[in-house]
NUSE-971049 format. One line per 3 residues: number of its first residue (from 1); their letters; for each residue y, x, z of C-alpha. Coordinates in nm, 2 decimals, padded with zeros to 4 digits. Each point is the difference from the previous one (the first is absolute). Example, Ala and Ser with C-alpha at 12.3 -4.5 7.8 and 13.67 -1.06 7.14 Angstrom:
REM NUSE-971049
1	as	-00.45 01.23 00.78  00.34 00.14 -00.07
***
This chain:
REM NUSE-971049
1	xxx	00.23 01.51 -01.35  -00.14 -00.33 00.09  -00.24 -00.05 -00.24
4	xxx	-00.19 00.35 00.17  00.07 -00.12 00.33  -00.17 -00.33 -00.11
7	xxx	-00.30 00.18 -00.18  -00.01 00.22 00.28  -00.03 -00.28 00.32
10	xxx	-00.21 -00.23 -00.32  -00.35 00.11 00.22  -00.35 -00.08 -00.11
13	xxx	-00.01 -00.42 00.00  -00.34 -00.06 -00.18  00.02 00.24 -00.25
16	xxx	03.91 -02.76 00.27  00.31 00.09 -00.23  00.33 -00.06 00.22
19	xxx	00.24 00.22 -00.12  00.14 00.26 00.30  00.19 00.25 -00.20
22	xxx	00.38 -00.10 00.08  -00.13 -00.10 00.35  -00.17 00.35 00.02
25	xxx	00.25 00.16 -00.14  00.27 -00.15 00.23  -00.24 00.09 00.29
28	xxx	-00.03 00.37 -00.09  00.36 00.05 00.02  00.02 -00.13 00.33
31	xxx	-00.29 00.21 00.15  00.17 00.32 -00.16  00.34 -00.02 00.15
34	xxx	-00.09 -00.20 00.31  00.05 00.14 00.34  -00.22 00.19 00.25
37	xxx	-00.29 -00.11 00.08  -00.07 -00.26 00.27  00.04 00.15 00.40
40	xxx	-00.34 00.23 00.06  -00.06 00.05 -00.35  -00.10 00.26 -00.21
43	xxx	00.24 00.30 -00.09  00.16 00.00 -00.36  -00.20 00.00 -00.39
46	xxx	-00.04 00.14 -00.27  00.29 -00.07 -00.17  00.11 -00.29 00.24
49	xxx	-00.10 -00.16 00.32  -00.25 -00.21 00.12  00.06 -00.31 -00.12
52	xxx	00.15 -00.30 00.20  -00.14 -00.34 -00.02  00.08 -00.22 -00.28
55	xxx	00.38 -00.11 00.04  -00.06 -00.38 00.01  -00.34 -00.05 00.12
58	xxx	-00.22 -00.30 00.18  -00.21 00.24 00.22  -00.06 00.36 00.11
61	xxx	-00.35 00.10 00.15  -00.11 00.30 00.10  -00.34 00.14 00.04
64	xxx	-00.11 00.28 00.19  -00.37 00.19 -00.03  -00.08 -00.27 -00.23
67	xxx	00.10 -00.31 00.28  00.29 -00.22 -00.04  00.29 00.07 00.28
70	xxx	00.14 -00.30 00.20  00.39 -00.02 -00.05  00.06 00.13 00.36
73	xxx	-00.20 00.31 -00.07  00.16 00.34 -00.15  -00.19 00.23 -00.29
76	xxx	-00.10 00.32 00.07  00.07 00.15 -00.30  -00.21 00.32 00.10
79	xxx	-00.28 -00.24 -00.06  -00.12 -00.19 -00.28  00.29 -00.24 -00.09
82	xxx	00.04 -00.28 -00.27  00.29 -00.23 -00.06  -00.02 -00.27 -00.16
85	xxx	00.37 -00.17 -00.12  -00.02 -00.34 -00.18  00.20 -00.24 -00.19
88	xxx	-00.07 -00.31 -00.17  -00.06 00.17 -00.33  -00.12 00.37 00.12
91	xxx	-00.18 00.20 00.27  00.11 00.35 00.07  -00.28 00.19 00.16
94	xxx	00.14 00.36 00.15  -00.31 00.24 00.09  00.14 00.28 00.19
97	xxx	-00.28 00.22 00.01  -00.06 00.02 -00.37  00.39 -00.01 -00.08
100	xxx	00.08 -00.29 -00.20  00.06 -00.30 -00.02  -00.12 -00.28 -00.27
103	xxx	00.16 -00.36 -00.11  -00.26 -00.24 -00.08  00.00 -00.39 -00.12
106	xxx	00.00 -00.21 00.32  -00.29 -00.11 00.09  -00.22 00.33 -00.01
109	xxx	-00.17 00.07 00.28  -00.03 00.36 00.18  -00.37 00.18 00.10
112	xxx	00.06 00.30 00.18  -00.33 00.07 00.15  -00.04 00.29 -00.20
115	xxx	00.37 00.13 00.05  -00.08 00.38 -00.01  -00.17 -00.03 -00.32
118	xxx	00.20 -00.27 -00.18  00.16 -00.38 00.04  -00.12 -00.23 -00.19
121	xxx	00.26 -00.27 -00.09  -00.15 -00.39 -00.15  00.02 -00.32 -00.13
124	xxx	-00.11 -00.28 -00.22  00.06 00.16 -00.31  00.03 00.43 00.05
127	xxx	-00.09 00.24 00.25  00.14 00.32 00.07  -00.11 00.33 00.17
130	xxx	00.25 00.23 00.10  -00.12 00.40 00.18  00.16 00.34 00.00
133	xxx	-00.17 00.27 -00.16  00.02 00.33 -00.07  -00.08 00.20 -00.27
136	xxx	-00.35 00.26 00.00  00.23 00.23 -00.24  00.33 00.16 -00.03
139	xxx	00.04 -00.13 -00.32  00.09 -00.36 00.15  00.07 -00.14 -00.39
142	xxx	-00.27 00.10 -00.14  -00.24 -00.14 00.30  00.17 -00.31 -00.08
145	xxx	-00.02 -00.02 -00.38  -00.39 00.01 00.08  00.01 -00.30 00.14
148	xxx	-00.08 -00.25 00.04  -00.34 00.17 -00.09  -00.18 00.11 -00.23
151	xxx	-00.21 -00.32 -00.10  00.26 -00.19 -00.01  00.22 00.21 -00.24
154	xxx	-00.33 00.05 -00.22  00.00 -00.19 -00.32  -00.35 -00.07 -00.04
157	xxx	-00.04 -00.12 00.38  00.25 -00.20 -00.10  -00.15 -00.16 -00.24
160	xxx	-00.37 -00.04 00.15  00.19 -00.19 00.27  00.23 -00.23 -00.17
163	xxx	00.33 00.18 00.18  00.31 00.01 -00.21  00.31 00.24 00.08
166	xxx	00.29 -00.22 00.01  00.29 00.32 00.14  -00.06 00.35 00.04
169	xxx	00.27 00.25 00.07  00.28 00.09 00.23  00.30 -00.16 00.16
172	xxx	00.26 -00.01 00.25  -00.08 -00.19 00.35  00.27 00.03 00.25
175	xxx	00.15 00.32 -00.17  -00.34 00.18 -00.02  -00.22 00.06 -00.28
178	xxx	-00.30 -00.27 00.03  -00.34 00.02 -00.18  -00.07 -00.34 -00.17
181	xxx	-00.32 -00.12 -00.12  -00.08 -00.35 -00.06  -00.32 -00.16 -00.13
184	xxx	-00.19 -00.31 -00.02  -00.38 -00.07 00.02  -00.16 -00.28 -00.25
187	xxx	-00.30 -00.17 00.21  -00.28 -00.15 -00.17  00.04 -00.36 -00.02
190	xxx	-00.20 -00.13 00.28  00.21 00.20 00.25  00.15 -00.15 00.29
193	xxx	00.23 00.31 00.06  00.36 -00.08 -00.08  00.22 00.29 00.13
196	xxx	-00.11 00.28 -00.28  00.32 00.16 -00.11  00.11 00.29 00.22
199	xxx	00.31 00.20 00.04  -00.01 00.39 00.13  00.32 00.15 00.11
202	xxx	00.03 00.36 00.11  00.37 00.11 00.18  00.09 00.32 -00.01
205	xxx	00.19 00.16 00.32  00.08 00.30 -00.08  -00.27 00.16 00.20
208	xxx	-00.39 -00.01 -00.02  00.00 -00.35 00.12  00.05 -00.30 -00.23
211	xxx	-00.02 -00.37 00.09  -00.26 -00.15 -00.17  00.05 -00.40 -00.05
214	xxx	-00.31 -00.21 -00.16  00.08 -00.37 -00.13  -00.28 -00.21 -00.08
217	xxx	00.10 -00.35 -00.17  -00.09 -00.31 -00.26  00.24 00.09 -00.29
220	xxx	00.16 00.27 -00.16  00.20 -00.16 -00.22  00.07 -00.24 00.30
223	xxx	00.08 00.21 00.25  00.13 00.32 -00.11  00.33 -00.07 00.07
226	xxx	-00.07 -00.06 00.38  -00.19 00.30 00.04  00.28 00.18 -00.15
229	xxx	00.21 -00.14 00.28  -00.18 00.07 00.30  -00.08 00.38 -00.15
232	xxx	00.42 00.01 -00.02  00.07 -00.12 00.33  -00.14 00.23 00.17
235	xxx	00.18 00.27 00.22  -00.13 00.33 00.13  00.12 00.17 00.36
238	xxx	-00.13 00.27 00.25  -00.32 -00.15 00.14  -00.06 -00.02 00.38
241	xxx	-00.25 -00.11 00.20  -00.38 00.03 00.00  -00.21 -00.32 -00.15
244	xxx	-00.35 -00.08 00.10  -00.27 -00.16 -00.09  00.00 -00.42 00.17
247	xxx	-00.38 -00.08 -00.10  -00.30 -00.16 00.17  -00.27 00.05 -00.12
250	xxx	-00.32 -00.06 00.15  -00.35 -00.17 -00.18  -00.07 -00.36 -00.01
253	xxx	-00.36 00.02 00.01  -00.18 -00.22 -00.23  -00.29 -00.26 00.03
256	xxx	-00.25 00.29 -00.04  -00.40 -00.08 00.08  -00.14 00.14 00.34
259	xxx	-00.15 00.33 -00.14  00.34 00.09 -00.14  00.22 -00.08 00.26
262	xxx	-00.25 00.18 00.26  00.07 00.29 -00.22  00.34 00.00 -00.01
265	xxx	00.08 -00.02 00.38  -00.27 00.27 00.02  00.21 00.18 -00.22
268	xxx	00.34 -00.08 00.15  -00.14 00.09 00.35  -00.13 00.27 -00.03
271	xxx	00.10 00.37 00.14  -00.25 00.16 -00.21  00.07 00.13 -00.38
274	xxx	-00.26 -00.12 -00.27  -00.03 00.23 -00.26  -00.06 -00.07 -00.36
277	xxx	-00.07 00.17 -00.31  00.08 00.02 -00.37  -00.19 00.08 -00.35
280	xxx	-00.03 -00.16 -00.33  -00.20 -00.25 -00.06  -00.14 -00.05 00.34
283	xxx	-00.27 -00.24 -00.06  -00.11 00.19 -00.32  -00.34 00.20 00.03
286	xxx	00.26 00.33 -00.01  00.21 -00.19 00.22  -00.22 -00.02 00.24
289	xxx	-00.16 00.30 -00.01  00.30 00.17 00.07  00.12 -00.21 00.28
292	xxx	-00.36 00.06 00.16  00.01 00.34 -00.09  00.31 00.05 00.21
295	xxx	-00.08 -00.18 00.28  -00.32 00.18 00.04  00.21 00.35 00.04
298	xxx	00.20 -00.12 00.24  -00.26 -00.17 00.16  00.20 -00.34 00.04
301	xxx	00.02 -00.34 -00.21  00.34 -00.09 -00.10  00.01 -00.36 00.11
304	xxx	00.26 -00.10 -00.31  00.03 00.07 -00.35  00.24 -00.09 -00.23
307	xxx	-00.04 -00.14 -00.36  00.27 -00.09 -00.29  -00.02 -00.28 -00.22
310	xxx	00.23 -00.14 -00.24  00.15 -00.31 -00.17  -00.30 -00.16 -00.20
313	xxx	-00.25 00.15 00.23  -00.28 -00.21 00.16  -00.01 00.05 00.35
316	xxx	-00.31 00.26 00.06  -00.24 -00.22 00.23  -00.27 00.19 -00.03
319	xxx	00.13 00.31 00.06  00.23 -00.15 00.30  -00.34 -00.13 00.13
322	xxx	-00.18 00.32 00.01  00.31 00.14 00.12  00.00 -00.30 00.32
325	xxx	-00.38 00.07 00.08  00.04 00.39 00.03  00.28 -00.11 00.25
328	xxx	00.28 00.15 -00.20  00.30 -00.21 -00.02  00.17 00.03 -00.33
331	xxx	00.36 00.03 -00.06  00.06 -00.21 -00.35  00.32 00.15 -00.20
334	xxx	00.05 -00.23 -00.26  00.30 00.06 -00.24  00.22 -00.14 -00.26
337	xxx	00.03 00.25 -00.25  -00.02 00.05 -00.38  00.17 00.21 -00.25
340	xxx	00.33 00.17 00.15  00.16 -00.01 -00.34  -00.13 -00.31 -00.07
343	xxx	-00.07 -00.37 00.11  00.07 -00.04 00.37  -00.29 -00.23 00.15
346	xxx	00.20 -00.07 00.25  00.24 -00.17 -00.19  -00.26 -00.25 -00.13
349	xxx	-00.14 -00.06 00.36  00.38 -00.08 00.08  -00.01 -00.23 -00.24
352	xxx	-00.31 -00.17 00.05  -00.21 00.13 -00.23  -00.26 00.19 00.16
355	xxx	-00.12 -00.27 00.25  -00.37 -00.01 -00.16  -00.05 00.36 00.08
358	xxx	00.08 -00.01 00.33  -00.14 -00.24 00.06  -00.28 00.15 -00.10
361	xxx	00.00 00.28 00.22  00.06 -00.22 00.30  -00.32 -00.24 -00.06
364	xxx	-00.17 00.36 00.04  00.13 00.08 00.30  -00.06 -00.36 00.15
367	xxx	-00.37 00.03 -00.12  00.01 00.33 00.20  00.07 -00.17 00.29
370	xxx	00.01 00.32 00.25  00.29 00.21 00.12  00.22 00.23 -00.24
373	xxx	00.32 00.17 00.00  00.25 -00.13 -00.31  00.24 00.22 -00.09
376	xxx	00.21 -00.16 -00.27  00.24 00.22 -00.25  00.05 00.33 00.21
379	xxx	00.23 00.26 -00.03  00.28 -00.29 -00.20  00.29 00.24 00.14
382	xxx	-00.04 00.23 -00.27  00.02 00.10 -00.36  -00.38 00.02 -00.10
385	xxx	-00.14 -00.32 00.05  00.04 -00.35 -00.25  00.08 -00.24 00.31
388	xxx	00.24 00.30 00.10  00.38 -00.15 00.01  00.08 00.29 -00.18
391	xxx	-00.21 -00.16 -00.30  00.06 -00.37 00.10  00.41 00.00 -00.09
394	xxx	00.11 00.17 00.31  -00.07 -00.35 00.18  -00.22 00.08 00.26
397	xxx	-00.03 -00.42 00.05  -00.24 00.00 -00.30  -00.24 00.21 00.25
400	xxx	00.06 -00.25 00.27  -00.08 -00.26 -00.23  -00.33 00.14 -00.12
403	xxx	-00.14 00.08 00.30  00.10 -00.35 00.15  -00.19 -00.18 -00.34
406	xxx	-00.28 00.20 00.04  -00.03 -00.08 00.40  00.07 -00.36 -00.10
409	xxx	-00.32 -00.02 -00.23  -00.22 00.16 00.23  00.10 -00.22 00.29
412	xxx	-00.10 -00.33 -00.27  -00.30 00.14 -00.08  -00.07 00.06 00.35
415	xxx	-00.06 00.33 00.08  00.01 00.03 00.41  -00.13 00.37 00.03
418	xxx	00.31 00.19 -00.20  00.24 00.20 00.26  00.26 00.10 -00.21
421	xxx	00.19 00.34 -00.01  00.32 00.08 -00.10  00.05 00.37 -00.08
424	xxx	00.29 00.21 -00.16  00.00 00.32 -00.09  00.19 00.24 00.29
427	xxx	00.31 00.10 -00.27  00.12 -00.22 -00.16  00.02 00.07 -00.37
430	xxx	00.31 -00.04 -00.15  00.15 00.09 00.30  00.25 -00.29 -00.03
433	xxx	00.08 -00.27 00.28  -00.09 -00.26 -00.20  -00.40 00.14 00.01
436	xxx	-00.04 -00.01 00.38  -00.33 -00.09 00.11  00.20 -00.27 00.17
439	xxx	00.10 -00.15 -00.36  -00.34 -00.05 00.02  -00.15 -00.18 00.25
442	xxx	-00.17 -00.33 -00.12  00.02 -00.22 00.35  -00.15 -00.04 00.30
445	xxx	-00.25 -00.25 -00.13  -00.13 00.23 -00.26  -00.04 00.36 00.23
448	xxx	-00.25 00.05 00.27  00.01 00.41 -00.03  00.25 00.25 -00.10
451	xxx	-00.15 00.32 -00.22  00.14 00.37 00.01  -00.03 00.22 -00.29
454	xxx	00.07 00.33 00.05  -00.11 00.33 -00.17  00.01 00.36 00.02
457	xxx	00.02 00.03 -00.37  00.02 00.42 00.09  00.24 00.16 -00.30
460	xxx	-00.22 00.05 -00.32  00.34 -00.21 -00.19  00.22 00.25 00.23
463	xxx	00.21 00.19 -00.25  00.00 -00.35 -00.24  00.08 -00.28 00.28
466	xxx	00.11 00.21 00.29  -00.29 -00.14 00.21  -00.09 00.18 00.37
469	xxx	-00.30 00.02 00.16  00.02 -00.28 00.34  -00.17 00.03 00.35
472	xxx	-00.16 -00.34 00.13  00.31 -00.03 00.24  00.23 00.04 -00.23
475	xxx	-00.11 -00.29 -00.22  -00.12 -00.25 00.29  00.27 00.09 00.25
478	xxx	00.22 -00.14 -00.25  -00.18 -00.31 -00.14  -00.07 -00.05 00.39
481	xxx	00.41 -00.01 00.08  00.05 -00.21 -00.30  -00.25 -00.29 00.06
484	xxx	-00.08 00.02 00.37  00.28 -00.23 00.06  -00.02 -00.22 -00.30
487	xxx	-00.34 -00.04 00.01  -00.13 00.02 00.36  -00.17 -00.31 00.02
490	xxx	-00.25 00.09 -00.31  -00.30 00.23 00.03  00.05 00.28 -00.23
493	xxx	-00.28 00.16 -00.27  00.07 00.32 -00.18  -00.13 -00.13 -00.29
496	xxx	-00.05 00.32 -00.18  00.14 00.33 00.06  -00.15 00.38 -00.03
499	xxx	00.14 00.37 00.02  -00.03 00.23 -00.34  -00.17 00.29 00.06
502	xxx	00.29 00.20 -00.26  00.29 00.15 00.19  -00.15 00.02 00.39
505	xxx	-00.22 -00.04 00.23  -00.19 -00.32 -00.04  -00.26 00.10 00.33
508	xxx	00.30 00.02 00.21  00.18 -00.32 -00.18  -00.34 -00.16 00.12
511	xxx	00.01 00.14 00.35  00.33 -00.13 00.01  -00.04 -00.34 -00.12
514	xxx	-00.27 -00.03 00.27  00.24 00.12 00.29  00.26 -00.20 -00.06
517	xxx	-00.10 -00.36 -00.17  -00.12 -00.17 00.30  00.39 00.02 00.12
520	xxx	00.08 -00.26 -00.28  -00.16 -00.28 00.20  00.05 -00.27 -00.30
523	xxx	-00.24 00.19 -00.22  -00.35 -00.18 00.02  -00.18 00.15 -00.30
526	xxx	00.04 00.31 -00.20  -00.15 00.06 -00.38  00.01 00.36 -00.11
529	xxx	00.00 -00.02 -00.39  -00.25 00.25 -00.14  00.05 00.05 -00.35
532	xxx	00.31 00.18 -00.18  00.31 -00.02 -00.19  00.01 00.16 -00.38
535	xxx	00.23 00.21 -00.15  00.14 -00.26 -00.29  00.21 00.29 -00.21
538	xxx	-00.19 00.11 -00.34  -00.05 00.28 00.03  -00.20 -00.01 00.37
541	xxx	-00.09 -00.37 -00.02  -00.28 -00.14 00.21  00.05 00.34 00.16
544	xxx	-00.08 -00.10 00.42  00.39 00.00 00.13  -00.02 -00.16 00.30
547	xxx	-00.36 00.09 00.16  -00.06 -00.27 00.24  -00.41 00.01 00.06
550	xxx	-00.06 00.04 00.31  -00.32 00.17 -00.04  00.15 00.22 -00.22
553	xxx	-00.14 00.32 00.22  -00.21 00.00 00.33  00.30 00.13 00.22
556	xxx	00.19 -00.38 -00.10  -00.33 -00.20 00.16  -00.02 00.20 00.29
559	xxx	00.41 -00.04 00.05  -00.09 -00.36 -00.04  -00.29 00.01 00.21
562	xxx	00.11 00.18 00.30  00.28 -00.25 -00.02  -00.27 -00.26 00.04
565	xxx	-00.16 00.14 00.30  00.36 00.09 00.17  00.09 -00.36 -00.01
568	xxx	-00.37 -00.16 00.11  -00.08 -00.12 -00.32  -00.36 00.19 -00.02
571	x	-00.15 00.16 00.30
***
């Protein structure tokens, strides 16, 4: 079903070998049949206890909510609790909230800032990312013989990208049956991206949730064997505990020019909600037309717009000008994207060889010179999108790394009047740990705004994807409870976001929306998208699905307007 959830969210865009194994092997044993667990730990496993420390080690080290624990001080093992046992050869990290624990090379080092979704495990020459999941279907094998996806298991993706299957199949990993899928990359040769082969794991339980365990490293060949060892070493027991998030995250805000940076704090200061508004083509003669044609019926000028523009694009001076001088402020979405099925862009810009376009684009918006909004590669937690991790190997790093060569080029070229958003989609899609919008973030250096994206999509797909109509509340309460924390220190833009008009009431969505958005104080700007999703199935295609316009009938303006008046925007 994910290629018609991907047509269906798809909307209008312009038109080091060592070898471990006896060492490992010995090490198992002694985790199995050793004794209960240390004083104030967790109760008893699946199949054996929590695992003590290795028997002959140099250190333990505990760490608790993500901060290491002085020697004098006791884990609460209510809490989030790691331990980390070490030897000269090994390190034995036990994460009781997740229920396992992992023997790794020594010398890896630990990240567990994002501890609820996943930990990610490192060094020189492999990386590791380890989460809990849990399966969308009672069918928990044949969830996981989809994976790793879709692209990935698709010959002639394959092939367009230069990705070879090296294993593929099942096994045994600590006496449960194990998904195994193993494949390797082929860069073009200017690349300077060394770490391309990748190794997906998928644990069953017994239950819906599996662990899933991503390897990314030099060598097949090489390395193989080592994987192998760390996937066997591993040993499952009752989790306890709660693990949270240990991030800061806050902008670092650039060398902008005067006009942008007055913008920005305007923005970030602010108590009052800009709104903005989408249609295709914005600064076509239609384009505008339409967006004139709007604002006359509600009798108010949106003071943003939003435009898309794509890899090999030039940036749209002109248009951005006229845009500046009607005192619109634009918000840019420029994407990464090609053919699903076929060669991922984003693979050439990861390895260097896209620089000219973008380059390109970014002498455009240095000649521009004025204020705009940048919102780079939206929506990458999901299935429907080429920079998507879904499409990019699972490996939500070759996002991170696009974004920060594309930031990189425009700070050379000198563009001072690009603030930057990052925005993922509200669900993530696959609804897998290792696709948190956290996976995702590309630094504080590269973010000064955080986007939402959330839709009442209404139920035209109901009886073919179970989807639900959603109030306002229902999708913002929880985006709110999800980021307010993480993301406090950002001002927030709903980048794009609308309510369909098929399965409810879209006048009271809109009444509702405007009663109850002011309470998410982050939120600076809103853009209502006003165009529509089409039915992609043959026999209704390009049949309006999800009916998004906004001036679809008179009763949605006046919704919209006397949301307007109620909250002092027009008098």
């Amino acid at each position: 079903m994910d290629w018609l959830r991907a047509a269906l969210r798809c909307r209008f865009r312009g038109a080091r070998r060592t070898s471990l194994h006896s060492v490992c092997s010995l090490l198992i044993l002694v985790l199995v049949f050793s004794g209960l667990s240390l004083a104030g730990g967790p109760g008893c496993m699946i199949g054996v206890r929590p695992p003590r420390a290795l028997g002959a080690y140099d250190s333990i080290a505990y760490y608790q909510d993500g901060l290491p624990l002085t020697s004098s001080e006791t884990p609460a093992f209510r809490r989030d609790v790691k331990r980390i046992s070490s030897t000269h050869e090994l390190t034995q990290l036990t994460d009781y909230p997740k229920g396992y624990a992992i023997t790794v090379p020594q010398g890896m080092e630990f990240d567990f800032t994002c501890s609820p979704d996943f930990t990610r495990i490192y060094g020189e020459d492999l990386e590791i990312r380890l989460g809990r999941d849990s399966s969308p279907y009672l069918d928990v094998t044949g969830w996981l013989n989809s994976l790793p996806n879709e692209f990935i298991t698709d010959e002639g993706y394959r092939k367009a990208n230069d990705i070879t299957v090296n294993e593929d199949g099942w096994t045994e990993v600590g006496g449960r049956e194990t998904r195994i899928f193993s494949l390797m990359r082929t860069p073009s040769p200017e690349s300077r991206v060394f770490h391309n082969t990748y190794t997906y794991a998928y644990i069953k339980t017994g239950g819906l949730s599996y662990y899933t365990v991503h390897f990314r490293y030099k060598s097949f060949d090489e390395q193989k064997d080592v994987v192998r060892d760390i996937l066997d070493s591993l040993v499952f027991f009752q989790p306890t505990g709660t693990p949270v998030y240990n991030l800061d995250w806050r902008p670092v805000i650039p060398e902008w020019n005067e006009e942008t940076q007055g913008l920005y704090e305007t923005l970030r200061s602010s108590d009052n909600l800009s709104w903005g508004f989408f249609t295709p083509n914005p600064f076509t003669p239609e384009g505008k037309a339409k967006i004139k044609e709007v604002e006359e019926k509600l009798e108010f000028e949106f003071p943003v717009i939003m435009w898309y523009r794509y890899l090999g694009h030039e940036f749209p001076i002109e248009g951005m000008r006229e845009a500046y001088e009607s005192g619109k402020i634009v918000e840019m979405t420029y994407q990464v994207v090609g053919d699903m099925y076929g060669r991922n862009p984003n693979f050439d810009v990861l390895d260097g060889r896209m620089e000219e376009d973008i380059r390109m684009f970014a002498r455009g918006a240095k000649e521009f010179g004025h204020p705009f909004l940048m919102r780079l590669n939206n929506e990458m937690n999901s299935t429907w999108v080429s920079y998507s991790g879904h499409l990019c190997l699972n490996d939500p790093d070759v996002f991170k790394a696009v974004w920060r060569k594309v930031y990189d080029i425009f700070r050379e070229e000198g563009v001072d009047n690009a603030i930057w958003i990052f925005n993922p989609n509200d669900v993530s899609f696959p609804p897998c740990r290792w696709n948190s919008h956290v996976a995702y973030y590309p630094g504080n250096e590269y973010v000064q705004m955080i986007g939402l994206t959330g839709y009442n999509t209404g139920n035209y797909f109901r009886d073919l994807t179970g989807e639900e109509w959603r109030s306002f509340t229902e999708i913002y309460d929880r985006l709110w409870d999800m980021y307010k924390d993480l993301y406090a220190e950002f001002p927030w833009i709903i980048t794009e976001f609308a309510c369909s008009s098929v399965g409810g009431d879209k006048k009271a969505w809109i009444d509702e929306m405007f009663d109850n958005i002011s309470k998410y104080t982050n939120i600076k700007i809103a853009v209502w998208w006003s165009y529509y999703d089409p039915d992609p199935r043959e026999a209704t295609y390009g049949t309006p699905a999800r009916r998004y316009w906004l001036d679809e009938k008179p009763d949605y303006l006046e919704a919209f307007r006397r949301g307007l008046e109620r909250t002092g925007q027009i008098q």
